[in-house]
C-alpha positions in Angstrom: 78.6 141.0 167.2 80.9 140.2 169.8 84.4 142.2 170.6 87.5 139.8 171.0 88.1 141.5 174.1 85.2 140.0 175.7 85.9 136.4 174.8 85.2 133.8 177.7 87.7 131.4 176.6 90.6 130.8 174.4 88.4 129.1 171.7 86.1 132.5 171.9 89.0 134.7 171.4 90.4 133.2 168.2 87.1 133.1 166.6 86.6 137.0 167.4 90.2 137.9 167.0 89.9 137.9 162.9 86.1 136.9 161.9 87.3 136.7 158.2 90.4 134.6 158.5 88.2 132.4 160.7 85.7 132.2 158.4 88.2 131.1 155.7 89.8 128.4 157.8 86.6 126.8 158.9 85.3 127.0 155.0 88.7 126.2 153.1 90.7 123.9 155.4 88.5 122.7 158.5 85.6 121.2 156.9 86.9 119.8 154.1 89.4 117.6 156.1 86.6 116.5 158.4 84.5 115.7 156.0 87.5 113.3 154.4 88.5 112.2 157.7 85.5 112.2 159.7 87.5 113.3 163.1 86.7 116.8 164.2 90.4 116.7 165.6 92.4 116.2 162.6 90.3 119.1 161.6 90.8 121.2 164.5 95.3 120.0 163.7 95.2 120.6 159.9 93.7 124.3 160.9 96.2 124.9 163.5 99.2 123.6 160.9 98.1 125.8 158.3 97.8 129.2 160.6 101.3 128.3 161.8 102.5 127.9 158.3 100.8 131.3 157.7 102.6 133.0 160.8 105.3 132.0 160.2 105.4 133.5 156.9 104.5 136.4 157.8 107.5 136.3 160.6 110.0 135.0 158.0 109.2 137.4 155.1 110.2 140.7 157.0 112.9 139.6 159.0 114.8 137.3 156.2 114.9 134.5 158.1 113.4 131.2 159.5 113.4 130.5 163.0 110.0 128.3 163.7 109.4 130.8 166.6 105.7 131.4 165.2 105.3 128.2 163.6 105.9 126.4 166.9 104.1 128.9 169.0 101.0 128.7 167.6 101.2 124.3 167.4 101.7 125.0 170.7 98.4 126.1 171.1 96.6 123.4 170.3 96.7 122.4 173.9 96.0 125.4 175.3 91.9 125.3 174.5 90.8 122.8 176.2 93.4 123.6 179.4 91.9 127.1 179.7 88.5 125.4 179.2 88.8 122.7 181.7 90.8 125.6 184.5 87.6 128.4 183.6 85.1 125.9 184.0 86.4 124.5 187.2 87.9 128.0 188.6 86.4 130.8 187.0 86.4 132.9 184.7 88.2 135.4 185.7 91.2 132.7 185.2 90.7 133.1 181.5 91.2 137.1 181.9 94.0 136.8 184.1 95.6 134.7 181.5 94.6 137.0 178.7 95.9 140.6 179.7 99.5 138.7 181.2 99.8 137.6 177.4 99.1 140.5 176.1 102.1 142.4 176.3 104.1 139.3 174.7 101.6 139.4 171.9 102.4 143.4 171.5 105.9 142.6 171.5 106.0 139.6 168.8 
């Protein structure tokens, strides 16, 4: 098994990040819309909708309030998989590192 630290992309690190949450996505909510749909994409948005519904939650429940702050950033997201693809594969790398540890400390802080 791979540590999340070690992911090569964006797409890598969410699937390391939380292996059981993953799992549950891709089994509960990802499939089953694909299968109805037949586009891997409304699969891939129906997953990102629910996590964001999900985060935001568990924003919203400890602070008593609803801003969309969570919500929004991880839609926002959505995009961000195939940039960081396209930029490693046509870069490096190294990119995708660069890009993880300057996020990091925003992550720590949200």
């Amino acid at each position: 098994m791979q540590a999340w630290w070690n992911a090569e992309s964006i797409g890598e690190y969410w699937t390391l990040w939380n292996m059981p949450v993953h799992h549950w996505m891709i089994r509960h909510v990802y499939i089953p819309i694909k299968s109805t749909t037949g586009n891997r994409y409304v699969g891939v948005l129906a997953s990102f909708f629910v996590s964001a519904i999900f985060h935001e939650v568990l924003i919203a429940v400890p602070l008593h309030r609803i801003k969309g702050y969570a919500f929004f950033g991880m839609l926002a997201q959505v995009r961000s998989h195939p940039l960081t693809y396209q930029l490693a594969t046509a870069y490096c790398a190294g990119l995708w590192r660069a890009m993880q540890y300057a996020a990091t400390p925003v992550a720590v802080i949200i």
